[in-house]
N, C-alpha and C positions, 0 to 999 in steps of 0.2 A: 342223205338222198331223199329219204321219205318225209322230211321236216320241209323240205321245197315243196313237195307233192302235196303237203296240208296248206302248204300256203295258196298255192292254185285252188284246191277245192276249197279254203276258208273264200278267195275272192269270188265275185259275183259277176266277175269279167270271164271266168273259166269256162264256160259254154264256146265263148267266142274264138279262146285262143284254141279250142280244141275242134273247132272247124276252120280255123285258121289252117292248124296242122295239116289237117284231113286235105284241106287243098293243096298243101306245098307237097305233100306224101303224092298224092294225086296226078298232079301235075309232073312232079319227075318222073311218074312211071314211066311217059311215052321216051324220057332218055336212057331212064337206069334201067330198061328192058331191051334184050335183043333175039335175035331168032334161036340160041338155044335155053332162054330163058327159062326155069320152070313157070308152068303155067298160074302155080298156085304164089308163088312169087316172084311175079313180076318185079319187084321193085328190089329185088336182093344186093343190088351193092347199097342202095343208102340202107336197106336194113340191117348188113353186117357192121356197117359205118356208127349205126348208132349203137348196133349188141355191141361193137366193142366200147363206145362209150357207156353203157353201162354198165357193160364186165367190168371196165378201169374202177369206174367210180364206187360198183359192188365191193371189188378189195381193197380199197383204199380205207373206205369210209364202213360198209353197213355189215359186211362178213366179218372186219375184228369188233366189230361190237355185239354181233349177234352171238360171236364167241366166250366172247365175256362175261356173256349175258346165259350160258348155256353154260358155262365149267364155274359162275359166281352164282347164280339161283339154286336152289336145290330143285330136288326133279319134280319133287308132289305139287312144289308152286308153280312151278313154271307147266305144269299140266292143268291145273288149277285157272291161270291164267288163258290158255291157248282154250279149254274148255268153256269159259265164260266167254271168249267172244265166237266160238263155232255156236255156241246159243241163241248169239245176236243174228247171225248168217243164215240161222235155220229158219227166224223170222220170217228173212227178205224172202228165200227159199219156200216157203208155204204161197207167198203173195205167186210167187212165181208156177207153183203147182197149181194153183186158183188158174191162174191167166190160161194155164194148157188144159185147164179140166180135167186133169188127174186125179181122181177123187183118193184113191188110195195111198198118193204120195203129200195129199193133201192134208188127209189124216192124219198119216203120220208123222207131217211134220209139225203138226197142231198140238198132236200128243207128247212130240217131243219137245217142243218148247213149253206145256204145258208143266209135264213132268221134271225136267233140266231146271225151272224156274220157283217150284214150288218144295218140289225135293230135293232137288240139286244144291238149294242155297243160293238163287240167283245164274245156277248155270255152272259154279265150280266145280261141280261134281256132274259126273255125267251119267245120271242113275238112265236115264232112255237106252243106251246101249247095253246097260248090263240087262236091261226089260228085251233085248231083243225090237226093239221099237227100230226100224233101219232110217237111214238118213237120206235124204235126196236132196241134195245141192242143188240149186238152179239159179242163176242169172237171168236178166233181162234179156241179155244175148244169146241165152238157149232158148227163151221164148220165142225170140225172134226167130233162129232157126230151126223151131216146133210147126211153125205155122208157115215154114217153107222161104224164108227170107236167106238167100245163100250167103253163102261167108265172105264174098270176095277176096280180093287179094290177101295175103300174110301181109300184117305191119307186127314191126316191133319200136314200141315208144318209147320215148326218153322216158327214163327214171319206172316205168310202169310194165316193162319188156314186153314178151308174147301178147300177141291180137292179130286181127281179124279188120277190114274194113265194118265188117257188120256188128261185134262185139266193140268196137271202139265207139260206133254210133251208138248204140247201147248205154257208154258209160256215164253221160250225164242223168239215166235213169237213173242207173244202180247206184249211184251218188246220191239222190233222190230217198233213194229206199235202207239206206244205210245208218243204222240205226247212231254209230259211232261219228257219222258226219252230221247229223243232227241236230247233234247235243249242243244246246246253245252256251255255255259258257266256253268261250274258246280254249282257257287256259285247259281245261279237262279234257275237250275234244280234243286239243292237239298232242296231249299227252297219250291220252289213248291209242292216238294213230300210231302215234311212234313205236307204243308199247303195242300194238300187234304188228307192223311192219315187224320189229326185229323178231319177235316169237316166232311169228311164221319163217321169217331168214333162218332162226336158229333149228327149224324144223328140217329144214332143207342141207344142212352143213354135210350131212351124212351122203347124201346126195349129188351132192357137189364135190364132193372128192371124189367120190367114185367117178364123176362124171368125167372129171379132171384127167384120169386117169385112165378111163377106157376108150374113152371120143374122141378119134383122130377133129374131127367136124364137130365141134361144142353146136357150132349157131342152126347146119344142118339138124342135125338129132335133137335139139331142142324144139325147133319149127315143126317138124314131124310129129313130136311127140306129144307138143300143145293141138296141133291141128287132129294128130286122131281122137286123144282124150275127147275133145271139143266136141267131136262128131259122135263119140261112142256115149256119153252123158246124153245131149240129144234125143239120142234113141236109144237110152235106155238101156245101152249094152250089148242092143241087135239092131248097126247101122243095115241099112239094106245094101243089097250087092252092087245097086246102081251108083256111081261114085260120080255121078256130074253135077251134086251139089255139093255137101262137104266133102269131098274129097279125100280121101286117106291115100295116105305115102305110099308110092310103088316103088320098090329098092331098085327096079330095072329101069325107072324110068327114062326114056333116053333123054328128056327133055334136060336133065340136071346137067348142069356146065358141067363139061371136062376137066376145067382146073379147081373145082371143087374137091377135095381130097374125100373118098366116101367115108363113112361110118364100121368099125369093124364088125358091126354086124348088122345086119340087114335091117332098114329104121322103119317097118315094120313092125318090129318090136324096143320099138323104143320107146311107148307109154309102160311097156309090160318092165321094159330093165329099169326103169325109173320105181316103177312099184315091189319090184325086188328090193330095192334099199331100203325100203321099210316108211316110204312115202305114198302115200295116198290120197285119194281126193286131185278132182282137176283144177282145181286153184293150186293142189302140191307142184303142181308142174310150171305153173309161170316162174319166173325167173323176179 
């Protein structure tokens, strides 16, 4: 799945196919929306349409390799690994502190790349956490929605799942800023991709059978729990009570279809039961 996905980003055409999407997404809202539609997804049947196109092609193809790659690696590498590219991410992540004016998350993430890179070995080791140095992730699509640019509608993408009209716009920045997209020898970039697609997959496995197992509504409690993460990152961990920009899940919501089967427990807390499996980070939450 992800070996397609470096293909698009290796082309120079991928800007275009990616508002290509954005219109065809766009476009079908006015049919794949009706009056009890949720407000925040509008577009819910073609976006179950594609979650389960990429739920198929997940276990087909990238869950038994991630598995492979998670019970064949031993565990200090494959930390090792997942460590040296959260280094690269802290990078984009500081650009992104800059752009909000953050100064404190600014630093910190200065110091953590600074330290990860010099002490760490390149970033293998993650001596910043053990320094108490905290980490603040940030995208170009939390920028956007720092400085008040709303999320619009729920999209979930081929092959890339959970988004945002406004995080999707976003992603030929974060493409931009990506140190592993970069890297001009293709044959190394593409290997790279692959090789953190599947680590991050393999991070998630633990997660995903729970999920499997607890979630009448996989594609609900995932949208919920990408959209509040999304929101709670943002703001730092104290969205305000006003919810008419990003929006967080109301479990009573009456707008949610009737024949949607609920969640068994109120989705709400559905960033919080995903970080009980021992996942974390709002990137642990995209699919």
């Amino acid at each position: 799945m992800f070996w397609v996905f470096t293909i698009l980003v290796d082309s120079g055409r991928a800007r275009a196919r990616w508002a290509g999407l954005l219109l065809v997404l766009l476009t079908l809202g006015g049919c794949a929306s009706g009056p009890n539609a949720n407000p925040r997804d509008p577009l819910e049947p073609f976006n179950r349409a594609v979650y389960r196109f990429n739920d198929t092609l997940d276990a087909a193809v990238l869950k038994p390799v991630a598995t492979g790659y998670r019970d064949g690696i031993p565990e200090r590498i494959r930390q090792g690994i997942g460590n040296f590219f959260e280094n690269l991410e802290d990078v984009w992540s500081l650009v992104n502190n800059v752009l909000q004016f953050k100064g404190q998350a600014s630093f910190d993430s200065l110091r953590r790349v600074g330290v990860n890179t010099f002490l760490g070995w390149g970033g293998l080791f993650d001596v910043a956490t053990e320094m108490d140095i905290e980490k603040h992730t940030k995208d170009f699509g939390h920028t956007l929605g720092y400085w008040g640019v709303a999320p619009g509608p729920y999209l979930v993408l081929p092959l890339l799942g959970s988004s945002s009209l406004r995080d999707t716009v976003a992603l030929p920045v974060d493409w931009k800023g990506d140190l592993v997209v970069a890297v001009p020898h293709v044959p190394t970039r593409n290997t790279a991709t692959a090789v953190r697609a599947i680590d991050a997959r393999s991070d998630l496995l633990k997660a995903g059978n729970m999920l499997e197992e607890a979630a009448l509504d996989r594609y609900s409690f995932m949208r919920d729990a990408y959209l509040q993460r999304r929101r709670s990152v943002i703001f730092d961990g104290n969205p305000p009570e006003d919810e008419t920009g990003d929006a967080a899940s109301n479990p009573t919501d009456s707008s949610t279809p009737q024949s949607v089967p609920p969640s068994p427990a109120p989705t709400n807390h559905a960033a919080e039961t995903l970080s009980n499996t021992g996942v974390s980070g709002e990137e642990k939450v995209k699919p």
